[in-house]
DSSP file (Angstrom, degrees, kcal/mol; ACC not computed):
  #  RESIDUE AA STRUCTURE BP1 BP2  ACC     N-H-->O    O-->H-N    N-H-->O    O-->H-N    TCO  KAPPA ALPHA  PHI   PSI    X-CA   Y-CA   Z-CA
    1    1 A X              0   0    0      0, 0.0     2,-0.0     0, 0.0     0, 0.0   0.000 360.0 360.0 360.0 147.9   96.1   78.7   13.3
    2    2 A X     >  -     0   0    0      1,-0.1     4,-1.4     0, 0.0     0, 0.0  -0.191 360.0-112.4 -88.6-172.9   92.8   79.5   14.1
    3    3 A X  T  4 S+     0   0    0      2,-0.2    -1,-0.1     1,-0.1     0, 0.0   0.589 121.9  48.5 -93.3 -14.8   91.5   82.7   15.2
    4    4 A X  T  > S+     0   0    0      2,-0.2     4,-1.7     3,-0.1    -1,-0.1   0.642 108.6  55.9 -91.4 -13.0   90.8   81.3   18.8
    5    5 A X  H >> S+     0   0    0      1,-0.2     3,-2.3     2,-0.2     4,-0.8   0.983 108.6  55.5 -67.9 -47.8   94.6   79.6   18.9
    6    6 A X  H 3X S+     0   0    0     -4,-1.4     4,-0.9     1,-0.4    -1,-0.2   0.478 101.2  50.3 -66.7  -7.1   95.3   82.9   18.3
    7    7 A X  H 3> S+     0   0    0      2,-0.1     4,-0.8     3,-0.1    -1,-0.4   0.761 110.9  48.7 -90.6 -36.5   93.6   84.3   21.1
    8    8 A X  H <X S+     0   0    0     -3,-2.3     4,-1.0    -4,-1.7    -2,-0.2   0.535 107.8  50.9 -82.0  -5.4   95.1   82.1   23.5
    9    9 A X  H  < S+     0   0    0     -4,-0.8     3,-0.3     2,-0.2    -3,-0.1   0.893 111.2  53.0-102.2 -49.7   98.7   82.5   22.4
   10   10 A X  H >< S+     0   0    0     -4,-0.9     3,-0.6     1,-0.2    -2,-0.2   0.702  98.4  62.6 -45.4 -25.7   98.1   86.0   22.7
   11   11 A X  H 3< S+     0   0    0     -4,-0.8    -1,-0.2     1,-0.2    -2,-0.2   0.917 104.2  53.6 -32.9 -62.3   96.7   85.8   26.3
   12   12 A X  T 3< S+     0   0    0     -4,-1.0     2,-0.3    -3,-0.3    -1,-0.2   0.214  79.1  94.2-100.7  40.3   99.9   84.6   27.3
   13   13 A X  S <  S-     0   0    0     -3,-0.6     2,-0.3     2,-0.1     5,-0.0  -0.624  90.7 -89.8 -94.1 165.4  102.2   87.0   26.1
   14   14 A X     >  -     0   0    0     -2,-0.3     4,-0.6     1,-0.1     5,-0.1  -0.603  35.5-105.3 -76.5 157.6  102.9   89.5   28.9
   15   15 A X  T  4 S+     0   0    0      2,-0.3     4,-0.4    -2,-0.3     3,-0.2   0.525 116.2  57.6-102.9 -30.4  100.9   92.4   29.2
   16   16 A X  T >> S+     0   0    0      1,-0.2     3,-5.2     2,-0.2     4,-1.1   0.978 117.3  40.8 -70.5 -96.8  103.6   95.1   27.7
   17   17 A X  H 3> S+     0   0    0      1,-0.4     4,-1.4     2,-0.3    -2,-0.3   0.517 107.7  55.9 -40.3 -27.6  103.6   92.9   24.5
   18   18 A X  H 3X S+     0   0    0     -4,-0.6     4,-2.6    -3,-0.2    -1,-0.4   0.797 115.9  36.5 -86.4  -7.8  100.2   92.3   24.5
   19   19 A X  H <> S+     0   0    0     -3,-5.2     4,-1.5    -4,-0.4    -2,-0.3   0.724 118.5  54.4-109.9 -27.7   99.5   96.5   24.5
   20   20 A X  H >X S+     0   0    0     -4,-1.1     3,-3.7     2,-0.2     4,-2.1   0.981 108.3  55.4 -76.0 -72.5  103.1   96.7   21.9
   21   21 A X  H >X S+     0   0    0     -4,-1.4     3,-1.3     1,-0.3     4,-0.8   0.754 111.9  37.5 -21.1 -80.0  100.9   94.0   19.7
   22   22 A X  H 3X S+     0   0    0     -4,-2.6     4,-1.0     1,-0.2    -1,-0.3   0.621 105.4  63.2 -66.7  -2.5   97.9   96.1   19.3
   23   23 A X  H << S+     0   0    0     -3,-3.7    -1,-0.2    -4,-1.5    -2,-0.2   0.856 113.4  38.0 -60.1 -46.7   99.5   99.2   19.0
   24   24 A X  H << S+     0   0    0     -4,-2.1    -2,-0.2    -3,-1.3    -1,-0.2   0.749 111.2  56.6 -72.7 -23.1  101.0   97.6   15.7
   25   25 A X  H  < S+     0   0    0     -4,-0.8     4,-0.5    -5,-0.3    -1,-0.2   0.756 108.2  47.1 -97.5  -2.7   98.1   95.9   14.7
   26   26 A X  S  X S+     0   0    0     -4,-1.0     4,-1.6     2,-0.2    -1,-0.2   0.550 114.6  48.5 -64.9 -32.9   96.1   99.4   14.7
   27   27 A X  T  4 S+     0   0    0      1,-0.2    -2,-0.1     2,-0.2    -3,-0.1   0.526 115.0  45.5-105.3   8.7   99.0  101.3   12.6
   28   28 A X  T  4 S+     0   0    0      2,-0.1    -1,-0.2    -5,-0.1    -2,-0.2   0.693 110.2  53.1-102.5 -14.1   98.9   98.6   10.5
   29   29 A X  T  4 S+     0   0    0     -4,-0.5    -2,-0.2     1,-0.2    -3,-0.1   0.781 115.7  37.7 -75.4 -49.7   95.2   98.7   10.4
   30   30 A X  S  < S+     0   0    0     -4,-1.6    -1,-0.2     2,-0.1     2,-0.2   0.443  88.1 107.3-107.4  12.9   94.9  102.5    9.5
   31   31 A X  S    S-     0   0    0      1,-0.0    -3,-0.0    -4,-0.0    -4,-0.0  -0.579  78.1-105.1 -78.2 137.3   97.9  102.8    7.0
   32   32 A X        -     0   0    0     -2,-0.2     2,-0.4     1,-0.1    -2,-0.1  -0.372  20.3-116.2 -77.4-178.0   96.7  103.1    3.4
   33   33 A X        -     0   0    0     -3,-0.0     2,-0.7     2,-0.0    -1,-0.1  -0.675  32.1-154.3-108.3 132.2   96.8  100.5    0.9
   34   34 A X        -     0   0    0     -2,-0.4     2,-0.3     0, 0.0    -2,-0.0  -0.886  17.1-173.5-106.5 124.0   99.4  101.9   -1.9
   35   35 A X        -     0   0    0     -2,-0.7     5,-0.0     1,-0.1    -2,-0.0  -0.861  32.4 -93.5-117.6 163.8   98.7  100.2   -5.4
   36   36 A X    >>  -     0   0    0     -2,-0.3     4,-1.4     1,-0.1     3,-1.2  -0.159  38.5-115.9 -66.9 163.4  100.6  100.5   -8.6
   37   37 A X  H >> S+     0   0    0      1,-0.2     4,-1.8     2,-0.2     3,-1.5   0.958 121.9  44.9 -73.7 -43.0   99.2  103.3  -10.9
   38   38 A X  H 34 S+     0   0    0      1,-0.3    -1,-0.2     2,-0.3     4,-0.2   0.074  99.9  62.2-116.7  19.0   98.3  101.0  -13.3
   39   39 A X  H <> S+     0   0    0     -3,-1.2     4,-3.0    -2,-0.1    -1,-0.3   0.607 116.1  45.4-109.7 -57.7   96.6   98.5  -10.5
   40   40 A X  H << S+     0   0    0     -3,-1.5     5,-0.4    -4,-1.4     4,-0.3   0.937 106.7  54.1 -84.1 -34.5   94.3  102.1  -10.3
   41   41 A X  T >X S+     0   0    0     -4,-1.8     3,-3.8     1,-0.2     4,-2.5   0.956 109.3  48.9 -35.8 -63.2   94.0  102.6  -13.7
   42   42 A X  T 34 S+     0   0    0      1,-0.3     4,-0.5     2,-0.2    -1,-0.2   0.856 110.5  48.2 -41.0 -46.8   92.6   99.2  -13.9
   43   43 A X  T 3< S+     0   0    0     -4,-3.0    -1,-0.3     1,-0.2    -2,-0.2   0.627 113.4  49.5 -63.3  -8.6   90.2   99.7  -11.1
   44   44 A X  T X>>S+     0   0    0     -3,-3.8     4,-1.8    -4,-0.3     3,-1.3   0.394  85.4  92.4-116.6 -15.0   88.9  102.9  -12.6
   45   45 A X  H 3X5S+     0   0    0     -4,-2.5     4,-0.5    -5,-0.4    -1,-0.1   0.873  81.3  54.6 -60.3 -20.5   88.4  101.7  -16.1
   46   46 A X  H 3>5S+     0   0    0     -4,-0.5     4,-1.2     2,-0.2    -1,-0.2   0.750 110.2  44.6 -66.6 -31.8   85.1  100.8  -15.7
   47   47 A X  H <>5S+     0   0    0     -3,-1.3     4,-0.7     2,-0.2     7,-0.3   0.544 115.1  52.0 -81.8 -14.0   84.2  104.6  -14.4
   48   48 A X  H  <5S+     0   0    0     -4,-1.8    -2,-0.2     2,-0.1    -1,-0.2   0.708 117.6  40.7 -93.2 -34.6   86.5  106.0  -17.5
   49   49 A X  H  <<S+     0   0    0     -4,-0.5    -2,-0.2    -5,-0.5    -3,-0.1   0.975 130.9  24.0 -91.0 -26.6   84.3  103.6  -19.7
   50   50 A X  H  < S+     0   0    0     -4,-1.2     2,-0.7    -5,-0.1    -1,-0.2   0.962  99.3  74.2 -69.8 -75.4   81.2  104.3  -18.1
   51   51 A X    ><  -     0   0    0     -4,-0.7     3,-0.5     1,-0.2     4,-0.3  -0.496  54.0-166.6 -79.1  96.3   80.8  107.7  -16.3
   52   52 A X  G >> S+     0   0    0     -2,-0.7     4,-1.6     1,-0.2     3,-1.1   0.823  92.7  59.0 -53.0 -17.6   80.5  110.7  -19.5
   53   53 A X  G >4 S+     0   0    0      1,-0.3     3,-0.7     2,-0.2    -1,-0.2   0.988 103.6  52.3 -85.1 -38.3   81.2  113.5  -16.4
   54   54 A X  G <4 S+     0   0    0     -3,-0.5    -1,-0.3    -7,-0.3    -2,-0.2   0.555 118.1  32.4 -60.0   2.4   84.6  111.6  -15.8
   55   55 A X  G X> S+     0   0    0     -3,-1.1     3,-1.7    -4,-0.3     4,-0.6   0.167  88.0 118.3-154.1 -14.9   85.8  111.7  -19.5
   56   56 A X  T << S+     0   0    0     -4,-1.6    -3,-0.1    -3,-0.7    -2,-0.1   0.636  72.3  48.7 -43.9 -24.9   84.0  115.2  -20.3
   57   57 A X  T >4 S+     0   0    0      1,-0.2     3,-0.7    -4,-0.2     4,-0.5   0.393  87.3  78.9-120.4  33.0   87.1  117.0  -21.0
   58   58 A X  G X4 S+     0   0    0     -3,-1.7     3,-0.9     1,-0.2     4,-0.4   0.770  71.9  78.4 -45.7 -37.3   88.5  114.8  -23.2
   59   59 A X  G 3< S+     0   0    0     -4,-0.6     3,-0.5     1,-0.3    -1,-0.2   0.818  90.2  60.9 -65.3 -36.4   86.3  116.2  -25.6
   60   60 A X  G X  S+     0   0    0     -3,-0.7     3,-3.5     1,-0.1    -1,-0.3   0.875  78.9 100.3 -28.4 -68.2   89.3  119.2  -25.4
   61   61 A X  T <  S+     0   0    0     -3,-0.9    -1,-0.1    -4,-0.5    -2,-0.1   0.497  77.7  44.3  11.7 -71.0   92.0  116.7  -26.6
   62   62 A X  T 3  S+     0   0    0     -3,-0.5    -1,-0.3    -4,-0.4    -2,-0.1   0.741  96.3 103.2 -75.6 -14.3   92.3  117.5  -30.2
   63   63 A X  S <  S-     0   0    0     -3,-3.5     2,-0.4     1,-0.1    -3,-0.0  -0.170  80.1-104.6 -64.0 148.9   92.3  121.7  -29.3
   64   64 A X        -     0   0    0      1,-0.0     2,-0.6     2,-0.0    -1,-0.1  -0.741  30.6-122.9 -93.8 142.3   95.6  123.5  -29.4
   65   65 A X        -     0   0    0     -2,-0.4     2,-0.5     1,-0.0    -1,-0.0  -0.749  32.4-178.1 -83.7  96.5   97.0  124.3  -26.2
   66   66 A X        -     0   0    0     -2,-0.6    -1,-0.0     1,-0.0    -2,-0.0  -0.849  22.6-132.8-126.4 131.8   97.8  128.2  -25.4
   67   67 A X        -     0   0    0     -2,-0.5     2,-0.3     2,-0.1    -1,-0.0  -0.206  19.5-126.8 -77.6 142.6   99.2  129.4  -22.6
   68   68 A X              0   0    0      1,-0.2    -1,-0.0     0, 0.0     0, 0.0  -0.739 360.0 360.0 -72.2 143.2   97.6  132.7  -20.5
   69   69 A X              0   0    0     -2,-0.3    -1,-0.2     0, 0.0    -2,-0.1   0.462 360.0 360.0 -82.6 360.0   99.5  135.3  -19.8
């Protein structure tokens, strides 16, 4: 369906439905988009491989871990 059928079919909805319609297509509009952690990993691996300031305290890693009191 095109984007103008789709204008016309919407036209002739009644006016309650047409207001119900955008209501939904607005909260569907601002909800975030939830990816898998490993979907973000992916996306970020280029900034892990890349960016030293992200990956700076790696450099920590091998240190033993001691807790403050």
């Amino acid at each position: 369906m095109s984007t103008i059928q789709l204008r016309d079919e919407i036209r002739q909805l009644p006016r309650t439905e047409q207001i119900l319609l955008a209501e939904w297509i607005v909260k569907q509009s601002t909800k975030p988009h939830q990816i898998s952690l490993s979907e973000a990993a992916e996306q970020m691996l280029h900034d892990y491989q890349t960016d030293t300031e992200l990956t700076a305290f790696t450099a920590l890693d091998s240190e033993d871990f001691h807790e403050a009191h």
